[in-house]
DRENSE-985675 format. One record per residue: chain; z, x, y of N, C-alpha, C, O, CB in turn; residue number from 0. Coordinates in steps of 0.2 Angstrom, whole numbers. Each point is the difference from the previous one (the first is absolute). Glycine has a CB too. Layout:
@cadena->A; n.pz->Z; n.px->X; n.py->Y; ca.pz->Z; ca.px->X; ca.py->Y; c.pz->Z; c.px->X; c.py->Y; o.pz->Z; o.px->X; o.py->Y; cb.pz->Z; cb.px->X; cb.py->Y; num->NUM $
...
This chain:
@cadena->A; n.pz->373; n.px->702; n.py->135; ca.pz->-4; ca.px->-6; ca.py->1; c.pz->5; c.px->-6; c.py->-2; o.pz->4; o.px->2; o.py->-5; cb.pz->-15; cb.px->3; cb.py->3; num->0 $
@cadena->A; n.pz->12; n.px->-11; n.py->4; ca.pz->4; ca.px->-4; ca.py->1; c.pz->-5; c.px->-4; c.py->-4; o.pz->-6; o.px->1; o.py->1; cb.pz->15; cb.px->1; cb.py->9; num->1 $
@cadena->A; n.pz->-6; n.px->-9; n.py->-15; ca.pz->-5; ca.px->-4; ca.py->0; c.pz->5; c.px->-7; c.py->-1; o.pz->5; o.px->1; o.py->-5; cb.pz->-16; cb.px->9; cb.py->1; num->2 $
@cadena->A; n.pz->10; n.px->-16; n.py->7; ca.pz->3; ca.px->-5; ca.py->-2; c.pz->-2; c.px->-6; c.py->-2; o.pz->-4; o.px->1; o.py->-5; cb.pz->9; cb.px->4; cb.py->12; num->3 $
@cadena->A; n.pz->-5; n.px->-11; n.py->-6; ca.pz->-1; ca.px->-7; ca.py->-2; c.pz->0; c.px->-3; c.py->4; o.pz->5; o.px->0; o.py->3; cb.pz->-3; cb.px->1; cb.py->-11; num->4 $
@cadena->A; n.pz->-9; n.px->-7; n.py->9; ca.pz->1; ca.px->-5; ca.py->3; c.pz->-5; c.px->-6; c.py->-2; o.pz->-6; o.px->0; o.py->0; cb.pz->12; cb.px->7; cb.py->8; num->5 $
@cadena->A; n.pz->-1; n.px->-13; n.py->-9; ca.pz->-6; ca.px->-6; ca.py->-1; c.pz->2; c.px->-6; c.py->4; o.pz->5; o.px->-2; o.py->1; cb.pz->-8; cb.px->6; cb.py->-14; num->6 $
@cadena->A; n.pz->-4; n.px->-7; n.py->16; ca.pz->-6; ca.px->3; ca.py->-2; c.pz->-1; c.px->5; c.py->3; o.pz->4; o.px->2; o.py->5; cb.pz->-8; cb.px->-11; cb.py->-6; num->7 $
@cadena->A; n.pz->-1; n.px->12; n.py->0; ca.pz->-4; ca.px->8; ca.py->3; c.pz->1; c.px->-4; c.py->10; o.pz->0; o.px->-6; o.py->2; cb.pz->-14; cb.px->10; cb.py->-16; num->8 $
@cadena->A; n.pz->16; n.px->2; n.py->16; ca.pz->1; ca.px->1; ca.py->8; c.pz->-8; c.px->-3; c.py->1; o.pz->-4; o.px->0; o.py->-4; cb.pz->13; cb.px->12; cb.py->6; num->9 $
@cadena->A; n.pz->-10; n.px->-15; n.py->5; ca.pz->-8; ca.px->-4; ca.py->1; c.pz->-3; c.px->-2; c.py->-4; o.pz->-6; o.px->2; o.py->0; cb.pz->4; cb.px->3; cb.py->7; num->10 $
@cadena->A; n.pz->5; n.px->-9; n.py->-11; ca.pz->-4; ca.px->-4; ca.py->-4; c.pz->1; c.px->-8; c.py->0; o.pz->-4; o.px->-4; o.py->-3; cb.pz->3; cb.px->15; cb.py->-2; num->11 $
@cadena->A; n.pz->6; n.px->-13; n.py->9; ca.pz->1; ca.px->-6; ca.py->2; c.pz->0; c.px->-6; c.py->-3; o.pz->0; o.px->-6; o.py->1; cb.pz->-4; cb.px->12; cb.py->6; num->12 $
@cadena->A; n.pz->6; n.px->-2; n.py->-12; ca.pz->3; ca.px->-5; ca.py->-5; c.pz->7; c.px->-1; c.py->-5; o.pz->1; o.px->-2; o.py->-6; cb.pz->-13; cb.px->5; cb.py->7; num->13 $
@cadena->A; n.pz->16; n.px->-1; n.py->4; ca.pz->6; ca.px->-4; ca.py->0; c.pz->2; c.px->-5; c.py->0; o.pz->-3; o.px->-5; o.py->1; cb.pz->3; cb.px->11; cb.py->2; num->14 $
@cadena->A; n.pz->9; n.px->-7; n.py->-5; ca.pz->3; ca.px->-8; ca.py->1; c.pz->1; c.px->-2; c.py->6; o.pz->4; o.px->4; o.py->4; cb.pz->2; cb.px->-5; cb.py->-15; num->15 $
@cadena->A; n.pz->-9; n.px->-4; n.py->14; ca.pz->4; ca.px->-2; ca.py->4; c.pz->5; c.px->-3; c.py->-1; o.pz->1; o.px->-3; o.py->-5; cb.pz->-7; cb.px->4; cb.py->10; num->16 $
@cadena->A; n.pz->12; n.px->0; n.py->1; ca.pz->7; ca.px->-3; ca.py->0; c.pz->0; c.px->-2; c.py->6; o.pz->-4; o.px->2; o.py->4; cb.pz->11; cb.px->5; cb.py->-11; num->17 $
@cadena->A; n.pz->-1; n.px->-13; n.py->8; ca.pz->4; ca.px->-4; ca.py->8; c.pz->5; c.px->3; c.py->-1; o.pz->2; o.px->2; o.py->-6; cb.pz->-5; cb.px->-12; cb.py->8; num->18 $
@cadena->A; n.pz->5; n.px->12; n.py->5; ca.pz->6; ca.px->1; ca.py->1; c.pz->2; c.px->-1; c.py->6; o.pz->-4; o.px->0; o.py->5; cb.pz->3; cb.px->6; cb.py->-12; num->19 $
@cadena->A; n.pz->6; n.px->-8; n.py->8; ca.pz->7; ca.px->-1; ca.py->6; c.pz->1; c.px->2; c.py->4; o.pz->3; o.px->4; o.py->-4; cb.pz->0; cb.px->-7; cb.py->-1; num->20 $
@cadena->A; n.pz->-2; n.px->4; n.py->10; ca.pz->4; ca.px->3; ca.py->3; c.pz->7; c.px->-1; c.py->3; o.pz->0; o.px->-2; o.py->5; cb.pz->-10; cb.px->3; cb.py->-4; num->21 $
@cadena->A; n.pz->16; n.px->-1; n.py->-4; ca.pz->6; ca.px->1; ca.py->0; c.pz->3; c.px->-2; c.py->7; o.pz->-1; o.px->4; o.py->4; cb.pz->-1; cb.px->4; cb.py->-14; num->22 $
@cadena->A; n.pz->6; n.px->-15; n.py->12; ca.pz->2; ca.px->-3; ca.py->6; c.pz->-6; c.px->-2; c.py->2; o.pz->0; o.px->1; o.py->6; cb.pz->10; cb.px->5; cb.py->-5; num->23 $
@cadena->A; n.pz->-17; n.px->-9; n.py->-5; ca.pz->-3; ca.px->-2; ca.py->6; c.pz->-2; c.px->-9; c.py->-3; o.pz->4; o.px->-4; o.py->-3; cb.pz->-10; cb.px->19; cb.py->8; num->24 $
@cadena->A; n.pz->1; n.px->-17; n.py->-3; ca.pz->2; ca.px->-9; ca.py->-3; c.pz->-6; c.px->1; c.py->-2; o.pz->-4; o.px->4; o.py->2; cb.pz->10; cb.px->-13; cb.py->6; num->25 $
@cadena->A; n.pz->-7; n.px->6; n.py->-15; ca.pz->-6; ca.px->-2; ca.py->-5; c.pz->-5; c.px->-1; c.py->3; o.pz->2; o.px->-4; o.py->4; cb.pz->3; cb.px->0; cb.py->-11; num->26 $
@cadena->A; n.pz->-13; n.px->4; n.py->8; ca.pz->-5; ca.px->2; ca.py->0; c.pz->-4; c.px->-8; c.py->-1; o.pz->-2; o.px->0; o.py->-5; cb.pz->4; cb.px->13; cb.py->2; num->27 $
@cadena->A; n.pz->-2; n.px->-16; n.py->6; ca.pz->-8; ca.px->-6; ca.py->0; c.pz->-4; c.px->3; c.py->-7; o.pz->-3; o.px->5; o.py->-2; cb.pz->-1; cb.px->-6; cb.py->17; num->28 $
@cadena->A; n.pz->5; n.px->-5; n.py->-18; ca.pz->-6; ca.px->-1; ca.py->-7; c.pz->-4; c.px->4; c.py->3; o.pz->-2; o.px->0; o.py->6; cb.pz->2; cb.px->-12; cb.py->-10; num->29 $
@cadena->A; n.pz->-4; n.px->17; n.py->-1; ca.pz->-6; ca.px->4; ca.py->1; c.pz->3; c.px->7; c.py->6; o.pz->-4; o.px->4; o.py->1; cb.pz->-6; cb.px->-18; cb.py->-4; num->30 $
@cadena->A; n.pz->13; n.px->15; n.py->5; ca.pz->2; ca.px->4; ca.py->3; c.pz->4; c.px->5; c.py->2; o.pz->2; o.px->2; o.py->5; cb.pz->-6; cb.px->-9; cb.py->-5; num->31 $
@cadena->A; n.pz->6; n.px->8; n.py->-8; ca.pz->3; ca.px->6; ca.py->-2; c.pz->-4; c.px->9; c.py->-1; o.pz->-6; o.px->1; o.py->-1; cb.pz->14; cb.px->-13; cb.py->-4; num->32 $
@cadena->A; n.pz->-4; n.px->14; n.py->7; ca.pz->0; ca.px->7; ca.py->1; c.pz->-1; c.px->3; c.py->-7; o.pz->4; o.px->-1; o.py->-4; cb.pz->3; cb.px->0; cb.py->14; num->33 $
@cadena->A; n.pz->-14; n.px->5; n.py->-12; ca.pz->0; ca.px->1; ca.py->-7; c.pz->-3; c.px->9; c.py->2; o.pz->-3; o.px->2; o.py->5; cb.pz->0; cb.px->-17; cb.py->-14; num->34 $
@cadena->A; n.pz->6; n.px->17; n.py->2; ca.pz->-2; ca.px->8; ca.py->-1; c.pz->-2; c.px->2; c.py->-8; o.pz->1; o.px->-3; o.py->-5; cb.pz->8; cb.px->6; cb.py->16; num->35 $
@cadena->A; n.pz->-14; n.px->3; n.py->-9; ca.pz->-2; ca.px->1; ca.py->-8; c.pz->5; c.px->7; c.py->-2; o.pz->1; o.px->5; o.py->2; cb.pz->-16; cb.px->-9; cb.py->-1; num->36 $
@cadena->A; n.pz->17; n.px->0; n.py->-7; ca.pz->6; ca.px->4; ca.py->-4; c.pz->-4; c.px->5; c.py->-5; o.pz->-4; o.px->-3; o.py->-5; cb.pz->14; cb.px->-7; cb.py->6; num->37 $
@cadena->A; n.pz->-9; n.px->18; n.py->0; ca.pz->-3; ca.px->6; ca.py->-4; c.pz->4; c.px->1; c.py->-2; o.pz->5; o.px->1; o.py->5; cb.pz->-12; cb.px->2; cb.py->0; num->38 $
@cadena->A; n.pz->9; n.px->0; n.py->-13; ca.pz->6; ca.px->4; ca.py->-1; c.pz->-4; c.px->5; c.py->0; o.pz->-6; o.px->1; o.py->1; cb.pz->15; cb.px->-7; cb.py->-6; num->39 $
@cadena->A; n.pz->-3; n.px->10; n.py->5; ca.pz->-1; ca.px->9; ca.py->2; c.pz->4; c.px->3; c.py->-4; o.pz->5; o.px->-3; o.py->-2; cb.pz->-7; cb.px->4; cb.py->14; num->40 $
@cadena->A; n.pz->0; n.px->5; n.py->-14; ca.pz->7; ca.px->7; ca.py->-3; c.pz->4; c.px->1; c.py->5; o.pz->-1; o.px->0; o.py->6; cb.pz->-5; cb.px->8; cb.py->-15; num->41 $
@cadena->A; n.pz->10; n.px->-6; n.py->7; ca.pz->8; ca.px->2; ca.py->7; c.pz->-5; c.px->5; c.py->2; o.pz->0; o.px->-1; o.py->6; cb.pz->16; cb.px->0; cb.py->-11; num->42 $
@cadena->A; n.pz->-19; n.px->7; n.py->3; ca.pz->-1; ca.px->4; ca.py->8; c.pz->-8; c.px->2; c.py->1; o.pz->-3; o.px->5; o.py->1; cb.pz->15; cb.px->1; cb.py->-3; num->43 $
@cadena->A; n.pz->-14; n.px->-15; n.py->3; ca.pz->-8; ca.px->-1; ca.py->0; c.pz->-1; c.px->1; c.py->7; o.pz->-6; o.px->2; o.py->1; cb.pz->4; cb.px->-9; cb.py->-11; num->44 $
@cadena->A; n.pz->7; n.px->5; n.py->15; ca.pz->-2; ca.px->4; ca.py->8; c.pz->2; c.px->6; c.py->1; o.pz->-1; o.px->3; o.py->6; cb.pz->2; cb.px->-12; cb.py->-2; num->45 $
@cadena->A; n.pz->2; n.px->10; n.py->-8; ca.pz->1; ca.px->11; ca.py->4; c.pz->-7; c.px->3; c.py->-4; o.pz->-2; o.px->5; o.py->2; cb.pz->19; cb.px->-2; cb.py->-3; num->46 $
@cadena->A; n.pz->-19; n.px->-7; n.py->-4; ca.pz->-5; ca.px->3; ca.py->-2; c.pz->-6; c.px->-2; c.py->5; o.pz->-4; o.px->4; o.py->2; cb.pz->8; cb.px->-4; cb.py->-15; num->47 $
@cadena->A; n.pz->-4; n.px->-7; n.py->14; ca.pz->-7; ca.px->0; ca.py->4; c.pz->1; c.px->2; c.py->7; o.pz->-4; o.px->-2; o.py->5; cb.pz->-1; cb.px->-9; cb.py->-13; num->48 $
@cadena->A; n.pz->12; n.px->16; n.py->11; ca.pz->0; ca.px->0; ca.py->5; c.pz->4; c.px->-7; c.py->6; o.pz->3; o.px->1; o.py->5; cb.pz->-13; cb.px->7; cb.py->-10; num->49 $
@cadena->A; n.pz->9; n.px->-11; n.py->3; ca.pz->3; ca.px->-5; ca.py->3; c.pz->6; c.px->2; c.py->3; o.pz->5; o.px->0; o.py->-4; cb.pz->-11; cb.px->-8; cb.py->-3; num->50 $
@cadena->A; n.pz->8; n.px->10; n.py->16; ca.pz->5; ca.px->-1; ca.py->1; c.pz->5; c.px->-5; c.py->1; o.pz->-4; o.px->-5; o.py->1; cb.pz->-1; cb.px->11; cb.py->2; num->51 $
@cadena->A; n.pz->11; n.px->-8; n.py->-2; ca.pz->4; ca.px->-4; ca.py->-2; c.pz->4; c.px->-2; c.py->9; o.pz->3; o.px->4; o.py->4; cb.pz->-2; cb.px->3; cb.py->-19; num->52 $
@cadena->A; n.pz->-3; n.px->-14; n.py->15; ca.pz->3; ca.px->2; ca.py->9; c.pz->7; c.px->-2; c.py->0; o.pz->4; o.px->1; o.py->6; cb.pz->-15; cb.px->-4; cb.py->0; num->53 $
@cadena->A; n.pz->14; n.px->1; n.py->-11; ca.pz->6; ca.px->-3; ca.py->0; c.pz->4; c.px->-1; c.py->-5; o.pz->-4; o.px->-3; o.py->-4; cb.pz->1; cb.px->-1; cb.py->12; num->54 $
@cadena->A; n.pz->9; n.px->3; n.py->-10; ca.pz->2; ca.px->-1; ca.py->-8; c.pz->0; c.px->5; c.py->-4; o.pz->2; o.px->6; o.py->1; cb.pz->-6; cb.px->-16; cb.py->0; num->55 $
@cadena->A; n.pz->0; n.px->8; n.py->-8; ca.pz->1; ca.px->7; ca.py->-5; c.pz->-4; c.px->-4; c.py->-4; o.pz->-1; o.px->-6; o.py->0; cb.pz->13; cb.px->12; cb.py->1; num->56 $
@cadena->A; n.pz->-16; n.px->0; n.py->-6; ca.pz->-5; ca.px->-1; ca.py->-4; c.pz->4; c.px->-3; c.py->-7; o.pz->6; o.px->1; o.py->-1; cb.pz->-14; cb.px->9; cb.py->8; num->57 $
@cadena->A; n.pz->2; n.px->-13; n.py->-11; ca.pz->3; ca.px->1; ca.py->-7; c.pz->6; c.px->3; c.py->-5; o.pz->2; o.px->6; o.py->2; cb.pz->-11; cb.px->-7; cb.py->1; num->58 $
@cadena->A; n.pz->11; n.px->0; n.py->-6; ca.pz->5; ca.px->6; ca.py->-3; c.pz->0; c.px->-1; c.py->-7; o.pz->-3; o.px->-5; o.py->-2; cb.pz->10; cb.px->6; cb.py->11; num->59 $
@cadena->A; n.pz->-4; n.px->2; n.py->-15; ca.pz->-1; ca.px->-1; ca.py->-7; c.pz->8; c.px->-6; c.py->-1; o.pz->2; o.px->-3; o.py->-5; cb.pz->-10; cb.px->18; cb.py->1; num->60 $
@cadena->A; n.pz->11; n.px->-15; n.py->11; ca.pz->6; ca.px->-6; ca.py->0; c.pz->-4; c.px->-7; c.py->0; o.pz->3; o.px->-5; o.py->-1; cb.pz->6; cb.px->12; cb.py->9; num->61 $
@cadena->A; n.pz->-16; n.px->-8; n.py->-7; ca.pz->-1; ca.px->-4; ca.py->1; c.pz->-3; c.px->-4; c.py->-6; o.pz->-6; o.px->0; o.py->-1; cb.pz->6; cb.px->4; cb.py->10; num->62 $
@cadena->A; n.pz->5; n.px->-8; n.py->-12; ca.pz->-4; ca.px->-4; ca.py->-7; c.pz->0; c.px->-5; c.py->0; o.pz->2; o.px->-2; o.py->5; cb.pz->1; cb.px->7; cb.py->-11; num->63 $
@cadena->A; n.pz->-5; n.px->-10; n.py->2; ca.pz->0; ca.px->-7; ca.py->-2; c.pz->7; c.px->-2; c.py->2; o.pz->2; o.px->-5; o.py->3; cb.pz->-12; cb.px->5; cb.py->-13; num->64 $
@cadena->A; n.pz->15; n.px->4; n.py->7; ca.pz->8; ca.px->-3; ca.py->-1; c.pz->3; c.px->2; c.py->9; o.pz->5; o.px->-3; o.py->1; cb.pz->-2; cb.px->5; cb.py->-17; num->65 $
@cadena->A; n.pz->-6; n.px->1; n.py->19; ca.pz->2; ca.px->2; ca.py->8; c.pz->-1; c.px->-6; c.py->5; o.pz->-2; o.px->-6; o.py->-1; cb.pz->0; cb.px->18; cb.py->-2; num->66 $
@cadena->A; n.pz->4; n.px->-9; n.py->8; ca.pz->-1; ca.px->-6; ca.py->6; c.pz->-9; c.px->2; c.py->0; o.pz->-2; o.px->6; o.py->-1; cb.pz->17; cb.px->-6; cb.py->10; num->67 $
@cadena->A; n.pz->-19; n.px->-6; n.py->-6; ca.pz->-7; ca.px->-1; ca.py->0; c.pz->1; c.px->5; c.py->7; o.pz->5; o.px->0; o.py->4; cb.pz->-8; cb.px->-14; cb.py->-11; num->68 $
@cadena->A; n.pz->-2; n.px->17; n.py->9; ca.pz->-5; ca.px->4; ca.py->4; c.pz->-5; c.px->0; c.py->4; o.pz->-4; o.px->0; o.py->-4; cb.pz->8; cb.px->2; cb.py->-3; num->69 $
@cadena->A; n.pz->-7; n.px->-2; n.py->12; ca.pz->-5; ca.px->1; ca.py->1; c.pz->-2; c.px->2; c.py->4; o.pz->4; o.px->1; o.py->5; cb.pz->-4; cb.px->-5; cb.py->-9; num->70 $
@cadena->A; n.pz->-9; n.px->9; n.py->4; ca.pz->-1; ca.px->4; ca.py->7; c.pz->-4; c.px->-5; c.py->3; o.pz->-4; o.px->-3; o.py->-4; cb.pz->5; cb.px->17; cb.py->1; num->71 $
@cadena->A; n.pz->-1; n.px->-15; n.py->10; ca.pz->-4; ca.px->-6; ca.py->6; c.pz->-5; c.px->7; c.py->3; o.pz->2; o.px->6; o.py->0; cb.pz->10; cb.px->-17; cb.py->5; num->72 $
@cadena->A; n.pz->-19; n.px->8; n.py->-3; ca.pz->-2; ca.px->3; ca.py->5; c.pz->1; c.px->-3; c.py->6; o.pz->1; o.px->-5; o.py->2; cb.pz->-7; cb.px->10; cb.py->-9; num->73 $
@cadena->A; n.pz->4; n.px->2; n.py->12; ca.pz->5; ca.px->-3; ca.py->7; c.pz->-7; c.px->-7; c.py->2; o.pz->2; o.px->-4; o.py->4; cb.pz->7; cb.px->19; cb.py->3; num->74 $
@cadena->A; n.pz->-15; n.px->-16; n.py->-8; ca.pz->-1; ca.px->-6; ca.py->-1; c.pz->3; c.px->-6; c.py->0; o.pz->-3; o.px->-5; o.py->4; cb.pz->-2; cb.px->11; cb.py->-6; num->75 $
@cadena->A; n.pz->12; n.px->-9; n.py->-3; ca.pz->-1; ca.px->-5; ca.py->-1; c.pz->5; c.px->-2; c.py->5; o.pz->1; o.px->-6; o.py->1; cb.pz->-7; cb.px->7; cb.py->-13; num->76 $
């Protein structure tokens, strides 16, 4: 049995939101930016919940505060 961490609790919709950019494109109209809700997780909280991986690479214990920043996207956004 695997068991990991994540806050907030998965569906409970109470996460931060964040803006974010999209890299080479032009700033966004007042009110009109692009926001997402930011969940942390334990590095192998999608191999536990199953969650396949469509591209890139999962978590790793390389990943720390002092590393390059990270993140996983769903193919939603």
């Amino acid at each position: 049995m695997n068991v990991d961490i994540a806050y907030p609790m998965p569906l409970s919709s109470s996460g931060s939101g964040i803006t974010y950019y999209a890299d080479g494109t032009p700033l966004p109209a007042a009110g009109q930016a692009q926001t997402a809700e930011s969940i942390s997780v334990s590095e192998t909280y999608f191999k536990t919940m199953n969650i396949p991986m469509v591209a890139g690479r999962y978590f790793n214990e390389f990943d720390t505060a002092d590393s390059q920043r990270v993140a996983i996207v769903t193919p939603n956004v």
